[in-house]
N, C-alpha and C positions, 0 to 999 in steps of 0.2 A: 504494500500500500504506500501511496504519495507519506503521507504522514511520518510515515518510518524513517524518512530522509527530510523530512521540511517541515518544520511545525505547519499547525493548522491553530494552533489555541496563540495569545500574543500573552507575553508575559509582562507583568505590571510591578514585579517587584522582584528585588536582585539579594544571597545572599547577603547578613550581614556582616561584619568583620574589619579589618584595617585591609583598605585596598592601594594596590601601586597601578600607576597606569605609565604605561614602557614607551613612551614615541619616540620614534629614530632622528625624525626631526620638527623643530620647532613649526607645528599647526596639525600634526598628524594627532595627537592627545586630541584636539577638537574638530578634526576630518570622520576621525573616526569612532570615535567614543565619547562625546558630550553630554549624548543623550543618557548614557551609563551614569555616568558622573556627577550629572545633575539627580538621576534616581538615588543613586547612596548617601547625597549629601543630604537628600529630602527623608531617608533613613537614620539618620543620624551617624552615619559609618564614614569613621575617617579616612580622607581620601589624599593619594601622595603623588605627584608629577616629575619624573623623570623625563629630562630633553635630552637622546642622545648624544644626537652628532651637533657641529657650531653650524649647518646649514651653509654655509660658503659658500657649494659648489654647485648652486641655483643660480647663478649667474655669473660672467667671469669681470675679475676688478682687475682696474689700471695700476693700483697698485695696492700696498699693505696697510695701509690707511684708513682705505676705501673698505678693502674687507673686514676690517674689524666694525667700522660702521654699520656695515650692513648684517654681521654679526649678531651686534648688540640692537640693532631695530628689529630682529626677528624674534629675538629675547624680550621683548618692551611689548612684540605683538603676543607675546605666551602669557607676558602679565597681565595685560589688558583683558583679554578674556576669558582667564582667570578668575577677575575679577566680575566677570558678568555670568558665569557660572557659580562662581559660590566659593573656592577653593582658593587655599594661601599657601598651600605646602606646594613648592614648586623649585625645581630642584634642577641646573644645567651643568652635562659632563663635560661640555666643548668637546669631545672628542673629534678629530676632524672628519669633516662628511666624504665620505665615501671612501672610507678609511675601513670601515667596522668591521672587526673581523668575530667569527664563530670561533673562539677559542678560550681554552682552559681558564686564561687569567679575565678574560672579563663574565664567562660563566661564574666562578669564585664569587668574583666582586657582586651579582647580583644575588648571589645565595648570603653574601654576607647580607648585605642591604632586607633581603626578606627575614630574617635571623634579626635584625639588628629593632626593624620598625613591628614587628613579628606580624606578616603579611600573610592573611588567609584568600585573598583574591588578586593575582596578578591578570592585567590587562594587554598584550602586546600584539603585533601584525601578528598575521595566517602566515602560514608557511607557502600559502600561494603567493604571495607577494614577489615582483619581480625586478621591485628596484635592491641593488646589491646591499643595500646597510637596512631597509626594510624585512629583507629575508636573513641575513645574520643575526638581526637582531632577535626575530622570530624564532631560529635554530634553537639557540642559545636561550631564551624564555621557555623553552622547551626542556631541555635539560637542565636548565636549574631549577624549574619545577619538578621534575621525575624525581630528581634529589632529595626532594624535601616529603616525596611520598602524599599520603591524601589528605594533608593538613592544609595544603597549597593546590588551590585550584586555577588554573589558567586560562581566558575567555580571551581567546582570539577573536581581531577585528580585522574588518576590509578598510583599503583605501585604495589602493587600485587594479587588484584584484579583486571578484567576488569571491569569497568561502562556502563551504558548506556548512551551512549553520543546526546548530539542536536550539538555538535560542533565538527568539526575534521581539525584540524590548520594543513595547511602544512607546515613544517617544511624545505623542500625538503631543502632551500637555508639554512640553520642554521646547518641540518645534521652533516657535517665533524665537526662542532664548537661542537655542543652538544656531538662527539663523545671525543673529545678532553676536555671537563669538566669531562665528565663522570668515566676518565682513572688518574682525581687526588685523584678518591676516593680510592685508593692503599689499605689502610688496610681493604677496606670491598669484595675488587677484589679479596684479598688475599682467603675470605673464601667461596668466590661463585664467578664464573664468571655471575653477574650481568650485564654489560656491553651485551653482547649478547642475553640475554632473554631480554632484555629492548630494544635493536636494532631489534629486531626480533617484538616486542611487535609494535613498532611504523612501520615496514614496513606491520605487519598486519594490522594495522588500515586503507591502504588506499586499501583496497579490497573491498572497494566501491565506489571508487575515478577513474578520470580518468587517464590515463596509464603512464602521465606526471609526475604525484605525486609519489615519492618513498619513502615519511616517513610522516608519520602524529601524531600527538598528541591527543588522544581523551580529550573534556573535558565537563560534564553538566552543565550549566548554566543557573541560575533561581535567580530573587532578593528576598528580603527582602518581599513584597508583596506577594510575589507568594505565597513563604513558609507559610506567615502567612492564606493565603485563602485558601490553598490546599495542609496543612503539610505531605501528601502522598505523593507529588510530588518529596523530597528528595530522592526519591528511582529511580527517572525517567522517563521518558514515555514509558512502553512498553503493551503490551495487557493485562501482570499479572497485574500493576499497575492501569491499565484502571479498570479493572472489581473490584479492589479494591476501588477505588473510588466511581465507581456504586454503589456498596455494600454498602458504607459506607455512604451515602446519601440516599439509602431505610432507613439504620439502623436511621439516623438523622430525617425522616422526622417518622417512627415509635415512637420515641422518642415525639418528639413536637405530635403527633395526643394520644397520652399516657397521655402526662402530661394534655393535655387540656381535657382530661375523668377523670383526679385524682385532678383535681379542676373546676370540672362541679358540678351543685345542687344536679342534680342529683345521682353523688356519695357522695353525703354528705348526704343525704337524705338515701339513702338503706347503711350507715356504718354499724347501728345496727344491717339490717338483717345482713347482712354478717358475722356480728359477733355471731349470734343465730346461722344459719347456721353451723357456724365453730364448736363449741361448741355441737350442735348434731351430727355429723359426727364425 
């Protein structure tokens, strides 16, 4: 059934908990998850912003000067609406954009960060995501939640990719707010009108909602657990994923009925022919 793979119900309210929300770059926290954000804060549930990357490499500067300004105006546009969402914990790693890599030392660093604020909701890109520090960062929100096991749940967002979603938050009541975040990101409005593909993205999402819903937020979510019994499942539930899994579970139990023939007597016992064998052929 449709259902199995795409809600049909709209969900109206998000656990509660200390949540982090993971954007690679300064407007992706509110391209992609406003609507979230504005839900937890109306919860009471403390809510924490992490800015990847320093965003730099969205346009090219004449010199060093120029890119720190344009740096720190994209940082000014995270505060602004911030400030028009509700939230003050707001937090930039500069790491340089399109830099970000999937590895050991910045996985650490996010497991310290959840340990440290003790985060029962991480928020970060899909793994379908196809800009490069988008999907690194996605990897690695991945594995640092398997880490942490089913205490740490993980709600992947779209921005430009679409996901396969288990969840689709309506946003209906947050709408005009998130429209109103979204319009202080000025210098990225300047080189696409973002705003309307991303309004358009969320009035898509409730084409499987009742008639009531006029914006919805897709997001997948699965904990620490899950990932770690069924690392397929970062990809999300659909019939490709299904049979991948299938597969991959012939493949696993082909594996274990293999090894226990390659440490039986019996092949220890005919190694020599096989190796006469190999030798007259």
């Amino acid at each position: 059934m449709e259902s199995s793979f795409i809600p049909y119900t709209p969900t109206t309210s998000l656990p509660t908990g200390n949540v982090l929300i993971l954007a690679p770059h300064a407007d992706d926290e509110v391209f992609g998850c406003a609507g979230a954000i504005m839900q937890h804060l109306a919860q009471g549930n403390s809510v924490s912003v992490i800015i990847i990357t320093d965003g730099r490499a969205a346009i090219s500067h004449p010199d060093k000067q120029s890119m720190l300004h344009y740096i720190e105006t994209r940082q000014q546009e995270s505060d602004k609406a911030a400030k028009i969402l509700g939230y003050e914990n707001l937090e930039f790693w500069e790491i340089v954009d399109r830099t970000l890599e999937h590895c050991e030392d910045f996985i650490q660093r996010l497991v310290n960060v959840f340990k440290v604020k003790a985060i029962t909701q991480v928020y970060a890109p899909s793994v379908m995501e196809i800009h490069p520090d988008h999907y690194a960062l996605a990897m690695s929100a991945v594995e640092a939640v398997r880490r942490c096991g089913e205490t740490v749940s993980l709600a992947m967002y779209e921005i430009g990719v679409p996901l396969h979603p288990n969840i689709l938050l309506d946003i209906t009541a947050f709408f005009k707010r998130k429209q109103e975040a979204i319009a202080c990101f000025v210098s990225q409005l300047s080189l696409q009108d973002y705003s309307q593909k991303l309004l358009c993205l969320n009035s898509y999402r409730t084409y499987s909602l009742p008639e009531h819903v006029i914006a919805a937020e897709a997001y997948y979510v699965l904990n620490g657990a899950e990932l770690h019994a069924e690392p397929l499942l970062m990809f999300g539930q659909t019939r490709q994923t299904t049979v991948l899994q299938e597969t991959n579970k012939k493949l696993t139990i082909a594996q274990q009925e293999l090894s226990l023939v390659y440490n039986s007597r019996s092949w220890f016992l005919t190694s020599l022919l096989r190796r006469l064998l190999r030798r007259i052929h």
